[in-house]
Structures are given as structure tokens and as C-alpha cells.
C-alpha positions in Angstrom: -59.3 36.0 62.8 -60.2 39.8 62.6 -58.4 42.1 60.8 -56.0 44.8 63.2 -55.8 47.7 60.3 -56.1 47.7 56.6 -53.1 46.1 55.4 -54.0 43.0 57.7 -57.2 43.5 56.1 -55.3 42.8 52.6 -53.6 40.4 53.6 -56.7 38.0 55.3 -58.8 38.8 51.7 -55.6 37.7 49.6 -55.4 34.6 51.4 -58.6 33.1 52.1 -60.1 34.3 48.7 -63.2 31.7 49.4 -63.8 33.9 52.8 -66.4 36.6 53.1 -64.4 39.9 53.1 -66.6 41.3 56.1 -65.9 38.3 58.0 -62.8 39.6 59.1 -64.1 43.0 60.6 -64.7 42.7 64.2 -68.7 43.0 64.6 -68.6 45.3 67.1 -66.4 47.8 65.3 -67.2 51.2 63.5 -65.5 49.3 59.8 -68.0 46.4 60.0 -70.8 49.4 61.0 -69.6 51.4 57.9 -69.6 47.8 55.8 -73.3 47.2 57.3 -75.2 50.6 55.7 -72.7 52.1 53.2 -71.6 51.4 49.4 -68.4 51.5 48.2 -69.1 55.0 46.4 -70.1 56.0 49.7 -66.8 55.3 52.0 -64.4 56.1 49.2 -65.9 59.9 49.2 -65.8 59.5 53.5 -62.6 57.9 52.9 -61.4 61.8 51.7 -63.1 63.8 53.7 -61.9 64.6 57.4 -63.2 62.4 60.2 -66.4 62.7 61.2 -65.8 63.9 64.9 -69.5 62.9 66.4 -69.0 59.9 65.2 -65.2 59.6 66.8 -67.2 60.4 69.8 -70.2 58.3 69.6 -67.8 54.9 68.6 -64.7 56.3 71.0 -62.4 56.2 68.7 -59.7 59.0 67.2 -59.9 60.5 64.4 -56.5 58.1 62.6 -59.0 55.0 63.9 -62.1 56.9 62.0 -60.1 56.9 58.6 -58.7 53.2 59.1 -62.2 51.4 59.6 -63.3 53.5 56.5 -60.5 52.6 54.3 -61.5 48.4 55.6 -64.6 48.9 55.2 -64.2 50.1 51.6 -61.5 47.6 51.2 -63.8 44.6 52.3 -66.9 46.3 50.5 -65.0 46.7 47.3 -64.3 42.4 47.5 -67.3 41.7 48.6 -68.9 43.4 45.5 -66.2 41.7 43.0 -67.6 37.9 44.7 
């Protein structure tokens, strides 16, 4: 089951503790991309900066998409590193 935004995110980590966080970011989406080649230092700074609008372009996706697979990414990042 992939996660649809970052409270389903929460939710899926909560309750399969045993799971690999990044297993429920869809592979072929910008969160597991940001998981992939960032730290968790790394998206929480991204996390408060505006959206990075070449890359809104390049993955075709908005700008309130752009912040919510940056906040799960960090979210499954931050797990993953407490495993």
C-alpha cells in the first residue's frame, strides 16, 4: 500500500512499525526521489523553503504536491534513520 499524502504516510509507519518507511512511497514519485539522494537535514531545510518550480516542472507536479513529497520524504527518512 503506498502512502496518498503525509498523514497516510503516519499512519502506514505507525502501523506496520516492522515495514521499511520508504516502502510506502510510490517508486515512481518525486517523495521516494527526494528519499533516494537526500538526508533528513537536507528536506527539512527544503521542507521551508518555497517549492522548487523546475523541479514542479520537470516531475509535473504543483507546487502544494512539491511540499507534500518533501514533508514524506523527510517523514519516512527520519524513521528510516531511527530503524
Amino acid at each position: 500500500m503506498y502512502a496518498k499524502n503525509a498523514a497516510h504516510l503516519k499512519e502506514l509507519i505507525l502501523a506496520n512499525p516492522k515495514e521499511l518507511p520508504s516502502s510506502f512511497l510510490r517508486d515512481s514519485s518525486f517523495a521516494a526521489h527526494c528519499f533516494d539522494r537526500h538526508s533528513a537535514r537536507y528536506l527539512k531545510s527544503a521542507f521551508h523553503r518555497d517549492p522548487d518550480p523546475d523541479e514542479c516542472e520537470q516531475w509535473n507536479i504543483t507546487p502544494t504536491e512539491w511540499k507534500e513529497n518533501v514533508e514524506m520524504a523527510y517523514m519516512a527518512r527520519v524513521a528510516t534513520d531511527k530503524m
